[in-house]
C-alpha positions in Angstrom: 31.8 -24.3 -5.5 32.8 -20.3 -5.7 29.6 -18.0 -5.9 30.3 -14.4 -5.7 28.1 -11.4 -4.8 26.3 -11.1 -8.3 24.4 -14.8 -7.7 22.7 -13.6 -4.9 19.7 -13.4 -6.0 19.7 -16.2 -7.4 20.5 -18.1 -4.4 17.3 -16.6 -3.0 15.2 -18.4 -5.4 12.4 -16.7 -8.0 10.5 -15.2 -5.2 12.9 -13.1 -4.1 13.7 -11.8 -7.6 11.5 -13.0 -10.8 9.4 -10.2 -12.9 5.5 -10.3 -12.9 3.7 -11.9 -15.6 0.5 -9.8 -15.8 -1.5 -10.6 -18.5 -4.4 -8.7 -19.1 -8.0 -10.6 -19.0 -9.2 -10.7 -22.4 -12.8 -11.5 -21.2 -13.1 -7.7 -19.8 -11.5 -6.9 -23.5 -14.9 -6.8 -25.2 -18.1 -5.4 -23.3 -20.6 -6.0 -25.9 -23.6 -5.7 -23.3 -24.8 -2.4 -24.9 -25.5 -4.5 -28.1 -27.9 -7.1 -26.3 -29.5 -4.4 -24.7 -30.2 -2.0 -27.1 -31.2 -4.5 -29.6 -33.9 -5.6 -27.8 -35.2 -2.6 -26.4 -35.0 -1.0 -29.9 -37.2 -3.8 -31.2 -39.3 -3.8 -28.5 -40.5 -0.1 -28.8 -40.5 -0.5 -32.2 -38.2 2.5 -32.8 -35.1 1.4 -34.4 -36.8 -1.2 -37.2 -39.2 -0.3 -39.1 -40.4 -2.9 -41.4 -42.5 -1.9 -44.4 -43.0 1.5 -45.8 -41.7 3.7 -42.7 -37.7 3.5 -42.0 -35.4 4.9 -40.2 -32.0 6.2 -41.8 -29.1 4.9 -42.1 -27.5 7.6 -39.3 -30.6 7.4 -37.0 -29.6 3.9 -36.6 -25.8 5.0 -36.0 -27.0 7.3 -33.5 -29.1 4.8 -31.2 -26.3 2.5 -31.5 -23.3 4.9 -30.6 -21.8 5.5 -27.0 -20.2 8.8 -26.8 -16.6 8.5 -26.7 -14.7 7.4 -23.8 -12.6 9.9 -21.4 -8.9 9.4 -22.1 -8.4 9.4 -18.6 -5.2 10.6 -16.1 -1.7 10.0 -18.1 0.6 7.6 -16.4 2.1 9.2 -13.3 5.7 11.3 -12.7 7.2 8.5 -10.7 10.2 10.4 -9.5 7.5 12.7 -7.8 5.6 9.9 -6.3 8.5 8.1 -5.3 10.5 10.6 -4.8 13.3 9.7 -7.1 15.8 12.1 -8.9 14.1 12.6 -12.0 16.9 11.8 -14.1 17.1 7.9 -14.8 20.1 6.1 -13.2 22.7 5.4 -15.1 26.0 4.3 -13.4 26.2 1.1 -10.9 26.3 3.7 -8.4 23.2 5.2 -9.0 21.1 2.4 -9.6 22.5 1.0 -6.2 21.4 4.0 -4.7 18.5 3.8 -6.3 17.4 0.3 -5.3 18.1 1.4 -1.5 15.8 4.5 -1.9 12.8 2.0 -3.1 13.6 -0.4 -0.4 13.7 2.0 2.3 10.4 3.7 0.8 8.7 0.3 0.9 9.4 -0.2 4.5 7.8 3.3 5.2 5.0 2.7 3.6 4.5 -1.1 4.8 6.0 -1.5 8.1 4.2 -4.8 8.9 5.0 -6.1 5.7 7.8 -8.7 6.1 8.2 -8.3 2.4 8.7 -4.8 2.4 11.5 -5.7 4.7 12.7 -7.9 2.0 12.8 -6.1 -0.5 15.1 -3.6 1.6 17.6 -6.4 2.1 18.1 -7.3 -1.5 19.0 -3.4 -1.8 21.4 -3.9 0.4 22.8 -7.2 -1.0 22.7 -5.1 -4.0 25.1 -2.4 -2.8 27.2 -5.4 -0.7 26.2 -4.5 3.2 25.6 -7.7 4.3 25.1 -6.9 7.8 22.4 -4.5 6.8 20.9 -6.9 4.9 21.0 -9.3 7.8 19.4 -7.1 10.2 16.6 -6.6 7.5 16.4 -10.3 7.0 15.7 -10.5 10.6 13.3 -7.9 10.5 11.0 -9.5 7.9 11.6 -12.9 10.0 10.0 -10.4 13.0 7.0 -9.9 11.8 6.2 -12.8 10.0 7.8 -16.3 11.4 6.5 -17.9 8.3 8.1 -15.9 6.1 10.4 -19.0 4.4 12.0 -16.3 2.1 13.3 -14.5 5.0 14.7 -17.7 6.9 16.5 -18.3 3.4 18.0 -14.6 3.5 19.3 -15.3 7.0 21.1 -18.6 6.1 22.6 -17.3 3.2 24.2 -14.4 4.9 25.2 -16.3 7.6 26.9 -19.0 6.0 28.8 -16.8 4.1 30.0 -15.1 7.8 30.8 -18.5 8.7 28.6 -19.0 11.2 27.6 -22.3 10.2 25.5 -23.7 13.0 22.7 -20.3 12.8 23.4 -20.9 9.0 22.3 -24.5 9.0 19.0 -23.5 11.9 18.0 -21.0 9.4 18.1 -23.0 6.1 16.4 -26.0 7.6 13.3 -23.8 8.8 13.2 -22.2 5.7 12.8 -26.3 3.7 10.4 -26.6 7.0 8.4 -23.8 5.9 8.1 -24.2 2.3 10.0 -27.4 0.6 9.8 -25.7 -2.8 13.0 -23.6 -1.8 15.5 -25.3 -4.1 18.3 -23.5 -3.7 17.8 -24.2 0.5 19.0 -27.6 -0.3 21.7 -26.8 -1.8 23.0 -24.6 0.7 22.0 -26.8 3.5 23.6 -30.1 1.8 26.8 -27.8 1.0 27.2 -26.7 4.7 26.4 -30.1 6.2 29.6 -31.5 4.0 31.8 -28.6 5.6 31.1 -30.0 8.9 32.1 -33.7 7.7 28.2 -34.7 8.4 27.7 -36.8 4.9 24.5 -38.8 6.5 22.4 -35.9 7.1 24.0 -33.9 4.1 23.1 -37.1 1.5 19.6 -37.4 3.2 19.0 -33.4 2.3 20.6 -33.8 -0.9 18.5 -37.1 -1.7 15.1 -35.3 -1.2 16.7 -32.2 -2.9 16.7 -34.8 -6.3 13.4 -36.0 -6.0 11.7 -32.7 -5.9 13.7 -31.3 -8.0 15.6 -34.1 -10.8 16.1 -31.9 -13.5 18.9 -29.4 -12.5 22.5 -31.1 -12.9 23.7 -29.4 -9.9 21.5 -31.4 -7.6 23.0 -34.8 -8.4 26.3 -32.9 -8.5 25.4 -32.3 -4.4 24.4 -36.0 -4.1 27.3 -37.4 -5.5 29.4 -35.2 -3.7 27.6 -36.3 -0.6 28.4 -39.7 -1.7 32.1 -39.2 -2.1 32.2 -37.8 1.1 30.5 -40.9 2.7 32.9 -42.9 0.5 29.8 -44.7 -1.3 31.5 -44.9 -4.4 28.7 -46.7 -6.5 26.2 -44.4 -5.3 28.6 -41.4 -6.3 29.2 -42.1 -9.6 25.5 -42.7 -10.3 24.9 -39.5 -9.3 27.9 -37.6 -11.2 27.0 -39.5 -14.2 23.6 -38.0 -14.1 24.7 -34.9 -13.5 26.9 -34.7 -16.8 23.9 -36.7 -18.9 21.4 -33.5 -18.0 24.3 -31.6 -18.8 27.4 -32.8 -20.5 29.1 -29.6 -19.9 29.0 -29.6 -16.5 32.3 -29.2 -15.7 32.2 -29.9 -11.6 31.3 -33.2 -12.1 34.1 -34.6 -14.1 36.6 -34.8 -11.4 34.5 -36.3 -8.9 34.0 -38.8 -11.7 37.6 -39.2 -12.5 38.4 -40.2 -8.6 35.2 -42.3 -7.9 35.9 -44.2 -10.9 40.1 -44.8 -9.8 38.5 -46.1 -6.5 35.9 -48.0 -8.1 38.9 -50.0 -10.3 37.5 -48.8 -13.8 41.1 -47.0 -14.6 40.4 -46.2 -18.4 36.9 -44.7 -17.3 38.5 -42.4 -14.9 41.4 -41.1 -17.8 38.4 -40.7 -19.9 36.9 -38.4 -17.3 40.2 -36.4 -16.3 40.6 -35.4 -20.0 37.0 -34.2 -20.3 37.6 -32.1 -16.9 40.8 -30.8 -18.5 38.9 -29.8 -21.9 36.1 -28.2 -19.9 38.6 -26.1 -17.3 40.0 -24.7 -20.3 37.4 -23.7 -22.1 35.9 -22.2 -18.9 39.4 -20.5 -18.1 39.4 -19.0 -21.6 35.9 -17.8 -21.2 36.8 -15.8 -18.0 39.4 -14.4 -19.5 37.6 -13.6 -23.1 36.9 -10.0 -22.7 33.5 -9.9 -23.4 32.7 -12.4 -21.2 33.9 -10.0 -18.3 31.0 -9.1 -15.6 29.2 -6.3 -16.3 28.2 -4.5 -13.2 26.0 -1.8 -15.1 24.2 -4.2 -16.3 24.0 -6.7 -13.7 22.6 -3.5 -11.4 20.0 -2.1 -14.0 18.0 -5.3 -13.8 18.4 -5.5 -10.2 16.6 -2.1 -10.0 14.3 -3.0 -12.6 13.2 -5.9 -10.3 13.4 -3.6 -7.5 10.3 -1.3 -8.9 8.4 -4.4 -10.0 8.3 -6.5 -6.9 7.6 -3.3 -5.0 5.0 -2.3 -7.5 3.3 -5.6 -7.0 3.4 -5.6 -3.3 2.1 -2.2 -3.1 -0.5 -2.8 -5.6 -1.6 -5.9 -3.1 -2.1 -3.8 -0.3 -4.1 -1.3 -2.1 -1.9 1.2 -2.9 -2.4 1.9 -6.5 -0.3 4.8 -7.0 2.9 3.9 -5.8 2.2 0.6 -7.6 2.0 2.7 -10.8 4.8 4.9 -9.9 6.9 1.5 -9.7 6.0 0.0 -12.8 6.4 3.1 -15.0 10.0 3.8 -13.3 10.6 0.2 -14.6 9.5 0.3 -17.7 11.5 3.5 -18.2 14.5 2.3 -17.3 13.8 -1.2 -19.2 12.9 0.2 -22.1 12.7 -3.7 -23.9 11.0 -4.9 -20.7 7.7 -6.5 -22.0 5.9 -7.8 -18.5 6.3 -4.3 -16.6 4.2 -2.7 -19.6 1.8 -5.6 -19.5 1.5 -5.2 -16.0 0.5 -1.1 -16.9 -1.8 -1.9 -19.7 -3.7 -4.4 -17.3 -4.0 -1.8 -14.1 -5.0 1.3 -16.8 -7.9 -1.5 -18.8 -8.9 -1.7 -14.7 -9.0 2.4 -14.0 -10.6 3.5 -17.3 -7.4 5.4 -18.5 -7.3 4.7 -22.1 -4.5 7.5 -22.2 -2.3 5.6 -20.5 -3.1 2.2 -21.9 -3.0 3.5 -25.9 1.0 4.5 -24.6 2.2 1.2 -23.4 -0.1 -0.7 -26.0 2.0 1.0 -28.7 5.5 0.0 -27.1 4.2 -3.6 -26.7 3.4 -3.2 -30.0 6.9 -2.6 -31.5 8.3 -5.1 -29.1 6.0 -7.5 -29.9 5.0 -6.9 -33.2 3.8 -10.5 -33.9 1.8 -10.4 -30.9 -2.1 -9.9 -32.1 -3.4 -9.3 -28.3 -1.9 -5.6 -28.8 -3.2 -4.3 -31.5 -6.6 -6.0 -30.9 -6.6 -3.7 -27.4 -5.4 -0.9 -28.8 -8.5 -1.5 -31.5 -11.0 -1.8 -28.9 -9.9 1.2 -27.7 -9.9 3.0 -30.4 -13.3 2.2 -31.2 -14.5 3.4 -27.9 -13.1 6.7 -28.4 -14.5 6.6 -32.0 -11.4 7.1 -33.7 -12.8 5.7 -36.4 -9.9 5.8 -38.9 -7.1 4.3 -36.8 -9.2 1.9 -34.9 -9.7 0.2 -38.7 -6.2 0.3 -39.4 -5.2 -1.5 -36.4 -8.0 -3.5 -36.7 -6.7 -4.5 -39.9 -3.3 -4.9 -38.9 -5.0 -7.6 -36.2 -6.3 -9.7 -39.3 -3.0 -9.6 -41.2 -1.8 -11.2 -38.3 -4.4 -13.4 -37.5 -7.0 -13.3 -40.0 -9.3 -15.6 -38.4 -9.7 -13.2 -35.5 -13.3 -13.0 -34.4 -12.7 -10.3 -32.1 -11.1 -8.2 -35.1 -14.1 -9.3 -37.7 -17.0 -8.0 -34.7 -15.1 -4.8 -34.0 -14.7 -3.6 -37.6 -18.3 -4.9 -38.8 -19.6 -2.8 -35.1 -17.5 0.4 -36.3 -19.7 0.5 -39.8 -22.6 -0.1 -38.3 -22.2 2.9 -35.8 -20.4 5.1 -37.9 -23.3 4.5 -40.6 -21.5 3.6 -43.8 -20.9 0.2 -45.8 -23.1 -1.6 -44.1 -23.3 -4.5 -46.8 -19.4 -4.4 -45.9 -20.4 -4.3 -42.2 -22.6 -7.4 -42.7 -20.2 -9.1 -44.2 -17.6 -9.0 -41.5 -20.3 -10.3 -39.3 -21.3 -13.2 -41.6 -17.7 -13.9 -41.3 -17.5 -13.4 -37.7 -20.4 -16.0 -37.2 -18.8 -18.5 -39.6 -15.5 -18.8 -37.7 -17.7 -18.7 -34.2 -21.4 -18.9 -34.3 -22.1 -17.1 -30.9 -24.6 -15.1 -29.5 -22.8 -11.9 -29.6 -21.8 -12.1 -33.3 -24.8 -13.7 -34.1 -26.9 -10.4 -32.5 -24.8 -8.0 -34.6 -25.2 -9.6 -37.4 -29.1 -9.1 -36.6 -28.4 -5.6 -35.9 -26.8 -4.8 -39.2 -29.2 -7.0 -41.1 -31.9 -5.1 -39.2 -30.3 -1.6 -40.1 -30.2 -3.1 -44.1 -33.7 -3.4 -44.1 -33.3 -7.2 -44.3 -36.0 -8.7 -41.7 -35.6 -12.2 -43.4 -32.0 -12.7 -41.9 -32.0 -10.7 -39.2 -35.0 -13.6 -38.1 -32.6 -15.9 -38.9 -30.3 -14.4 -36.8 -32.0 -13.9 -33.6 -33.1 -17.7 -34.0 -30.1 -19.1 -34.0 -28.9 -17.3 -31.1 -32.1 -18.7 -29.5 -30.9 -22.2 -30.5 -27.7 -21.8 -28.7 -29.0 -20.1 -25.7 -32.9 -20.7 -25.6 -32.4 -18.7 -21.8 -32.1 -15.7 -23.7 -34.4 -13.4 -22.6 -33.5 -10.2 -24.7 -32.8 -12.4 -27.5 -36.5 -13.6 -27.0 -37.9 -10.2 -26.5 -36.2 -8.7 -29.6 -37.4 -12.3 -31.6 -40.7 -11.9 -30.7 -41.3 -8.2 -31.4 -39.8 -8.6 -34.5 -42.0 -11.3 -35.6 -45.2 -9.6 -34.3 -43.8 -6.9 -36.9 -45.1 -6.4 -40.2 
């Protein structure tokens, strides 16, 4: 089968080239600590319910209940400066290959012991087609870390496109040694095996290939290729057959079909196979030469660069270095500008350093590229609320509930702004009651207390704290603030 330069990544397997998926912990989301603490020492020095004739107003309450706003924190980062980067954003094939060397080579300054530092530098190079620089990286990574299966996979694949089969076939059967998960080592292995006319060992490689990994159609296309070349023609056609039932536009696999099923006798099955082949090399000759179909190398580039910045962002972000992890991530999203897990990835690391700035910035792109998404708007809400931006948090908030109106989350944060900002608390209540009916837990169920405490309603705000108690009788503050209340009259 013809590959070309543009699959090699993909020939290095999802390691060597998938995005991040960093999704933010929605259990740091909500800190609603300040609640169960201040309720209960409130009640217990008796100074933020007063039941009978003395009360306290509606905006002392607000005022023992409010934070003061949170810091916006550091913007994101200048990443050219960090990285030094031109600031201008590439925008040729040229430039983004340059590009991707720059971050390789700034990784491996930064991370010289890192075998994936080293990498990363020979992708950059695949990138921008200097194979032997890419090699020698490959065998640097390989240096510092034997283990490293990724780079063993490099190695192979450089080398059996040099033709140097026999280092080609060493290094793809260490890298299946070192981690069996590397699908696209068997099918490297099993295709070099077959150029040097050994079927055995190239249908046993093949054969495990299929069990780990039965759903691709290009696996039983090896296997029955490894078949024909043993001349096991039953075995072959099992395995072609397969191939085309997974996909029946599998083109390879018709031919092979065609000539196992001549050998095998079955004459009208192998016609019927040599006219699909011939409909499906049309279709795929038309396609190559349907303009639009042609390969675009811009494009092809930008997300190599794009996985470039993330990879490295990651790698620097796991060695500590949580600058030139941010400086990574924001280059990427920049140039991605549709790229949804690079700004995930940001939102998370700014939720982690207290830079609400930064975070409000790449919430509100998530937000128009994910507008159905209710986990955006619901941060950006929180946020909002901590900074008391009173008027927008409620109109995201709100937003939230359009979108899922049996939000909790959304129901607690709106029914918490009232009752800090002072105003419609029988509205604030409300939102709690609802809050409680879609989750009876013990932090809706202690703001609903609060508010009911702030209405002058001891009855329910009783009822409240008991039924929190119920659910978690190890309560302590929940006790305190029960019992104090009680002893009130």
């Amino acid at each position: 089968m013809k590959r070309n330069r543009a699959s090699r990544e993909t020939r290095l397997g999802p390691s060597a080239s998938s995005h991040l998926q960093a999704e933010p912990n929605g259990q740091r989301w909500i800190r609603l600590a300040w609640l169960v603490a201040g309720l209960s020492l409130a009640l217990a020095f008796a100074g933020w319910l007063r039941w009978g004739s003395e009360w306290w107003s509606v905006g002392q309450v607000a005022a023992a209940l409010s934070d003061p706003p949170i810091p916006l924190g550091e913007p994101p980062v200048d990443a050219s400066v960090v990285l030094r980067l031109p600031a201008p954003l590439p925008r040729t094939a040229e430039e983004f290959g340059e590009e991707a060397l720059a971050v390789g080579q700034r990784l491996v300054e930064s991370l010289p012991d890192e075998s994936e530092a080293h990498a990363q530098l020979a992708m950059a190079y695949l990138q921008v087609g200097q194979d032997r620089a890419a090699l020698a990286s490959w065998r640097a990574a390989v240096a510092r870390d034997e283990r490293f299966s990724q780079g063993h996979l490099g190695i192979g694949t450089i080398l059996a496109d040099q033709g140097e089969t026999d280092q080609a076939i060493a290094a793809l059967r260490k890298a299946i040694e070192l981690d069996p998960e590397l699908e696209q080592a068997y099918r490297q292995l099993t295709e070099l095996l077959l150029r040097q006319g050994d079927s055995a060992s190239a249908v046993a490689v093949a054969r495990e290939c299929v069990r780990r990994f039965p759903a691709a159609c290009e696996n039983h296309f090896w296997l029955g290729q490894s078949f024909v070349e043993r001349g096991d023609w039953t075995e072959a056609r099992r395995s072609h057959e397969e191939a085309v039932r997974i996909n029946p536009n599998w083109t390879h696999s018709y031919y092979p079909l065609s000539l196992v099923c001549a050998r095998l006798g079955e004459h009208a099955a192998a016609a019927g196979y040599r006219q699909q082949f011939a409909a499906l090399k049309l279709a795929d000759l038309q396609d190559a030469r349907n303009p639009n179909q042609d390969y675009d190398d811009v494009a092809t580039q930008r997300q190599a660069i794009i996985r470039r910045h993330v990879l490295g962002g990651s790698l620097q972000l796991r060695h500590g270095n949580s600058l030139a992890a941010e400086a990574h991530w924001v280059r990427a999203a920049a140039i991605a500008v549709g790229d949804v897990p690079t700004r995930k990835a940001l939102t998370a690391l700014y939720q982690q350093q207290n830079r609400a700035g930064a975070e409000l910035r790449f919430l509100e792109e998530l937000i128009q590229l994910e507008p159905e998404q209710p986990a955006h708007p619901l941060r950006k809400g929180r946020l909002l609320v901590a900074l008391r931006s009173w008027s927008d948090a409620e109109r995201t908030l709100l937003q939230v509930l359009d979108l899922q109106p049996a939000s909790v989350d959304a129901h607690l944060l709106l029914a918490e702004m009232d009752l800090r900002r002072g105003v419609d608390l029988a509205a604030a209540q409300a939102r709690a009651e609802r809050a409680v009916g879609l989750e009876a837990s013990p932090r809706s169920l202690l703001l609903l207390a609060a508010i009911c405490g702030a209405r002058g309603d001891r009855p329910a705000a009783l009822a409240a704290l008991r039924h929190v108690l119920t659910l978690a009788p190890e309560n302590a503050e929940a006790r305190q603030a029960y019992e104090q209340l009680l002893a009130t009259n």
